[in-house]
N, C-alpha and C positions, 0 to 999 in steps of 0.2 A: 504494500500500500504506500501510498506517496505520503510525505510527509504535508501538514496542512498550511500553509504562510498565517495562519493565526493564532498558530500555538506558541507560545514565549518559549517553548523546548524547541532547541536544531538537533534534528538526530545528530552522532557523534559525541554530545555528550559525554565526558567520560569522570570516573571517582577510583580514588585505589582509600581500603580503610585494611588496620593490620590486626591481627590480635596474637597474644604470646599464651601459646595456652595453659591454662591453670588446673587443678584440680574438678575446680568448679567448674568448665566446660566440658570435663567427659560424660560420655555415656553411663556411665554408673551416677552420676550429681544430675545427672538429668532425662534420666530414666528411661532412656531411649536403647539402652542395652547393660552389660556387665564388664565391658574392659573399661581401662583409663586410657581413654584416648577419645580426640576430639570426639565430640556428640555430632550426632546428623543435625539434629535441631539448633544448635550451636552454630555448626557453619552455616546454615541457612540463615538465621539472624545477620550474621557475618555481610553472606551476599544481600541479601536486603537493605543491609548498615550503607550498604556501597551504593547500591541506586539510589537512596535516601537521598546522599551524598551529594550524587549527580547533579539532582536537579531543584538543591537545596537555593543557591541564589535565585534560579528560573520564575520562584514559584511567584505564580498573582497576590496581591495582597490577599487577605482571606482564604485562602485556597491551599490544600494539604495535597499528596496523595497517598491512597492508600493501597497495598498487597491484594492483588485477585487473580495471583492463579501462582504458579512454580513448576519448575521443570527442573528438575540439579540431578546430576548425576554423580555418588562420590564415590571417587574410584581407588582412593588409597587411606591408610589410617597415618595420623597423626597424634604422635605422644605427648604427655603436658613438657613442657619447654619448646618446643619447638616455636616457632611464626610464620601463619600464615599470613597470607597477602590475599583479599578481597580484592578484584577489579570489576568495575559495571561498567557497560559502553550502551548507550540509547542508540538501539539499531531501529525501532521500527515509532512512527508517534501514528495513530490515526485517530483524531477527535481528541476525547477525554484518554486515550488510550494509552500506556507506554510502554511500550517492549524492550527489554533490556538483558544483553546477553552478557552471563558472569561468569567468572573463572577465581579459583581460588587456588593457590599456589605454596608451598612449603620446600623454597630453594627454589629451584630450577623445574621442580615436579607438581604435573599437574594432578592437585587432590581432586579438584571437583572442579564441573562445570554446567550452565544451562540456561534456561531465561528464566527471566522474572519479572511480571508481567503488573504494574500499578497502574492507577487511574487519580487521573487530578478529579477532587472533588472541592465542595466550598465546606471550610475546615468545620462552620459553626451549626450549618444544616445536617451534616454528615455526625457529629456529635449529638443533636436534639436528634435524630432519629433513630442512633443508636439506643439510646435513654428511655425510648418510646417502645421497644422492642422487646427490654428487659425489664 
């Protein structure tokens, strides 16, 4: 899809966020399994931390975005001490839409990668209608 000339996002877009990991991001602190080693849910935050990132200046006044879909694939484990490297790159915008392809990195080797897929909303409607729900 084309990107749209009214979106304050230019695809390209890009964000690098790091983490060193701790105790408290494995699998066993975050119940996603029984080793110590990074958590899946853990790096996911990570790659989300990164598109945040992106298109943190971009945003409208009043306007947030929020997580609506994931795709990550993670293909190697990471022990606590180690650092990873988040990177997000805005490959696709269409409307409210953002597509953004991640990679997460520990040295030279790729742990994980996928998209992740946010939507610009208005930060204070999107709050009252959470509210309304629950």
């Amino acid at each position: 899809m084309q990107e749209q000339s009214d979106t304050p996002f230019p695809t390209g877009l890009t964000a690098r966020v790091e983490l060193t990991v701790t105790d408290a991001d494995t699998a066993q602190a975050v119940g996603s399994g029984d080793v110590p080693v990074l958590g899946t849910p853990r790096l996911l935050a990570l790659a989300e931390a990164a598109t945040v990132a992106a298109t943190a200046t971009h945003l409208p006044a009043g306007s947030t975005t929020v997580g609506s879909r994931v795709e990550l694939e993670h293909r190697a484990a990471t022990p606590v001490g180690r650092t990873v490297v988040a990177q997000a790159r805005l490959a696709e915008v269409a409307g409210r839409r953002l597509v953004f392809e991640v990679t997460v990195t520990d040295g030279g080797e790729t742990v994980a990668e996928g998209r992740v897929e946010r939507a610009l909303v208005d930060r204070q409607r999107f709050v009252a209608r959470a509210a309304r729900v629950s």
